[in-house]
Kinemage of the C-alpha trace (Angstrom):
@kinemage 1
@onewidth
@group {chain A} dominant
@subgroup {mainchain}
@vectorlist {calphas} color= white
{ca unk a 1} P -36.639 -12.217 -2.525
{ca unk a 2} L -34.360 -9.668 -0.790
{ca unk a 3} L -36.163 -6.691 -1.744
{ca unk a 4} L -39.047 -8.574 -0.077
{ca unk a 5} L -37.305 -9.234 3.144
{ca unk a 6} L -35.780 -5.991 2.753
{ca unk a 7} L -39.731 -4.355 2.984
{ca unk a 8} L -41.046 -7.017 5.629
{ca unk a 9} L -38.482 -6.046 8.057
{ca unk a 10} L -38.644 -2.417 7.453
{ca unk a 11} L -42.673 -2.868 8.018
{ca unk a 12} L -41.917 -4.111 11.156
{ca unk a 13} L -39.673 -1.512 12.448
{ca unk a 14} L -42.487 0.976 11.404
{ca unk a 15} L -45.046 -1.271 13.234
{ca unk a 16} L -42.710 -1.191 16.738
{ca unk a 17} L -41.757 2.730 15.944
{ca unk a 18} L -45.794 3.229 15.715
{ca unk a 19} L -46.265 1.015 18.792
{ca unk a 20} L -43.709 3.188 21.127
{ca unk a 21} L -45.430 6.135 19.986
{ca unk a 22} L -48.450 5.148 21.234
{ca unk a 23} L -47.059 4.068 24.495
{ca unk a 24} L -45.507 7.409 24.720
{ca unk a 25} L -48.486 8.993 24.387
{ca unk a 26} L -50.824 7.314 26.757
{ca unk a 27} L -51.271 9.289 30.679
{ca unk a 28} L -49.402 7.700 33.349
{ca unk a 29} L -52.138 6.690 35.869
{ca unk a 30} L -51.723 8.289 39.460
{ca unk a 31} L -50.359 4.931 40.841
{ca unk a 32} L -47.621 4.538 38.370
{ca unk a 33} L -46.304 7.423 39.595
{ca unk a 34} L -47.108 6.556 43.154
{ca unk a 35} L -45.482 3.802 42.869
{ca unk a 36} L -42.280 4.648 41.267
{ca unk a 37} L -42.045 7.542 43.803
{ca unk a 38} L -42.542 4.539 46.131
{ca unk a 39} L -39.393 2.876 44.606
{ca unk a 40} L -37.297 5.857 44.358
{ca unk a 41} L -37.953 7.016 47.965
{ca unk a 42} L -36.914 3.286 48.842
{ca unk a 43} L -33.729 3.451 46.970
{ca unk a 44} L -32.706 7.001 47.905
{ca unk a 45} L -33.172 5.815 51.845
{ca unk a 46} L -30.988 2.768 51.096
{ca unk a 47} L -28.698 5.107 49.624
{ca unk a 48} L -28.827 7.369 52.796
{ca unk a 49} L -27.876 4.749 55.022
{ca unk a 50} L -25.096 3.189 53.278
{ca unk a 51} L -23.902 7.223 53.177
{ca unk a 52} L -23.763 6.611 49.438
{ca unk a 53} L -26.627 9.208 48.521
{ca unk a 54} L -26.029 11.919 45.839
{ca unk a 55} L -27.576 15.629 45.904
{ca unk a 56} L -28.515 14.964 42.211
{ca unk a 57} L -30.883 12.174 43.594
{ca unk a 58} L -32.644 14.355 46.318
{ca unk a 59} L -33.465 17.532 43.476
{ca unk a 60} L -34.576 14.958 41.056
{ca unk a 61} L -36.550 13.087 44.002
{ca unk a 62} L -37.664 16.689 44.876
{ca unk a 63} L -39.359 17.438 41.006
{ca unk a 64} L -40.868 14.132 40.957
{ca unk a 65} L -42.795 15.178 44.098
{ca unk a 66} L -44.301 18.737 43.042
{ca unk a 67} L -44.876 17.371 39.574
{ca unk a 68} L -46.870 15.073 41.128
{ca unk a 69} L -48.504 17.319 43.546
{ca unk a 70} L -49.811 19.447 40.068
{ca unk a 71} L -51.534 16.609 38.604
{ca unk a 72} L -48.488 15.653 36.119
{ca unk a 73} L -49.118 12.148 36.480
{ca unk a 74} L -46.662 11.791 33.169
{ca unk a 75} L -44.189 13.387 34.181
{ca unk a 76} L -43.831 12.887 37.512
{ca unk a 77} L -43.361 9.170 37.240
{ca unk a 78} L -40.711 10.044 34.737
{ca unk a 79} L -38.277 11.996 37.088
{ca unk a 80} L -39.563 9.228 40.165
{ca unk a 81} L -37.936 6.792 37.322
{ca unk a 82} L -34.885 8.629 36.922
{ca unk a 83} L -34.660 9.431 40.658
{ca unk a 84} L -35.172 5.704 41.387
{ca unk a 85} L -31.766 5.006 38.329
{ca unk a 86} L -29.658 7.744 40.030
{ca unk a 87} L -30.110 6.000 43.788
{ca unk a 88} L -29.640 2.944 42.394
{ca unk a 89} L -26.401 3.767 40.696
{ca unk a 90} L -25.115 5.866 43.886
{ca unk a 91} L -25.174 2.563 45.663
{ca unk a 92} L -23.687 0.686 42.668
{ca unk a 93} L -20.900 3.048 42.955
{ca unk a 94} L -20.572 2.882 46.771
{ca unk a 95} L -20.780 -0.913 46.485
{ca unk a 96} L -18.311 -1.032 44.048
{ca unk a 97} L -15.618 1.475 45.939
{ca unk a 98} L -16.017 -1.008 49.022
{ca unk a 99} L -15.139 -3.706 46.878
{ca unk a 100} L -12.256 -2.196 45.261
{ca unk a 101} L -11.013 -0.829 48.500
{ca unk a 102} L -10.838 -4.242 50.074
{ca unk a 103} L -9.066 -5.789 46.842
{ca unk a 104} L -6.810 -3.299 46.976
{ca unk a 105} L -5.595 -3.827 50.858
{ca unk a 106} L -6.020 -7.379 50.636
{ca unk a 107} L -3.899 -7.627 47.260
């Protein structure tokens, strides 16, 4: 009975493995990446005007944009997704500082 349970659940792992594969491999349609450029442009200005913003956001912002200008549908909704994390996490960061700065004068 183990053995068998041992071979289900391993044909199931190869069943998800197979499944993100295929994901993987299937084109990003020109509004994902529209629309996660969207996002990330929307983040990145948030970021601007809470002066939190990083440089590493703008380049990555910046690749998303002429990836997306050559027809890289793929990967240009890739970096717009990693452009979108970094902005997000600059104004975690700055969010956080503000918080630990007032703790810290208050305590």
């Amino acid at each position: 009975m183990k053995t068998l349970l041992r071979h289900s659940n391993f044909g199931v792992a190869v069943l998800f493995g197979f499944a993100a594969i295929a994901a993987l491999t299937v084109q990003a349609a020109p509004t994902d990446d529209t629309a996660m450029l969207q996002k990330a442009q929307k983040l990145e200005q948030q970021a601007i005007e809470e002066h939190s913003a990083w440089n590493t956001t703008e380049q990555v912002l910046a690749q998303a944009v002429a990836l997306k200008q050559k027809g890289d549908h793929a990967g240009a909704a890739s970096m717009a997704a990693r452009a979108a994390e970094l902005a997000q996490l600059s104004l975690d960061q700055a969010r956080q500082q503000r918080r630990d700065w007032k703790n810290a004068v208050v305590n």
